[in-house]
C-alpha positions in Angstrom: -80.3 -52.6 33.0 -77.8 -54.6 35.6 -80.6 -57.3 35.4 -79.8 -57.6 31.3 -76.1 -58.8 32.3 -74.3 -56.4 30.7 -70.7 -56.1 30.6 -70.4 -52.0 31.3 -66.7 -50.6 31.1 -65.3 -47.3 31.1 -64.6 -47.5 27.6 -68.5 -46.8 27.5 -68.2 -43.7 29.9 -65.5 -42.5 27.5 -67.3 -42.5 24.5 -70.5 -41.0 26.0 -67.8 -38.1 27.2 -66.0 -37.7 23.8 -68.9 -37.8 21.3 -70.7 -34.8 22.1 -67.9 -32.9 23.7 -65.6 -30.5 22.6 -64.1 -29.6 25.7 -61.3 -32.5 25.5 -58.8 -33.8 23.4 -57.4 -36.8 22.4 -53.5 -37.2 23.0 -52.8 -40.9 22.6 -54.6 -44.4 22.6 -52.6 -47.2 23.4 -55.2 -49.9 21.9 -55.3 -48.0 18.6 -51.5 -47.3 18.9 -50.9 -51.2 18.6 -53.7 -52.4 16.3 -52.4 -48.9 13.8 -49.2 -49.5 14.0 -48.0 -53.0 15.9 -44.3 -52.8 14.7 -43.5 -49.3 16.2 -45.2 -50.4 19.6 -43.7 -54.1 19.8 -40.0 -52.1 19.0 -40.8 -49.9 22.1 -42.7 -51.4 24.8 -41.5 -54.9 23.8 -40.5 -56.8 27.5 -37.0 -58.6 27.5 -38.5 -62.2 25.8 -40.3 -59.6 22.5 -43.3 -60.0 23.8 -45.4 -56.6 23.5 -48.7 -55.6 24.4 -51.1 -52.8 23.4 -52.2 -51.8 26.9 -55.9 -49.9 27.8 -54.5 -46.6 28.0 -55.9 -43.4 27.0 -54.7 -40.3 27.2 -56.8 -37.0 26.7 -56.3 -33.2 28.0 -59.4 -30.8 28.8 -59.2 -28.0 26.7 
């Protein structure tokens, strides 16, 4: 597969994890956070010039 120059992430090691586990669960997703709901994220993360990014965070807790 490394020959096929793929572009592998954690966000693929994540899913695998989450889709046939019950063992975890989802707290927050900053990426979802800001494409759901960009107002309330740009009012609280916003930096001093307004400018506000989503972030890669995700939060999750073992159950």
């Amino acid at each position: 597969m490394l020959g096929e120059n793929r572009s592998w992430n954690e966000q693929y090691l994540l899913r695998a994890l989450l889709m046939h586990s019950s063992g975890f669960e989802v707290l927050f997703g900053c990426s979802y956070a800001f494409w759901r709901y960009p107002e309330v994220v740009v009012a609280a993360l916003a930096n001093a010039d307004g400018a506000a990014y989503g972030g890669g965070s995700f939060w999750l807790r073992r159950l």
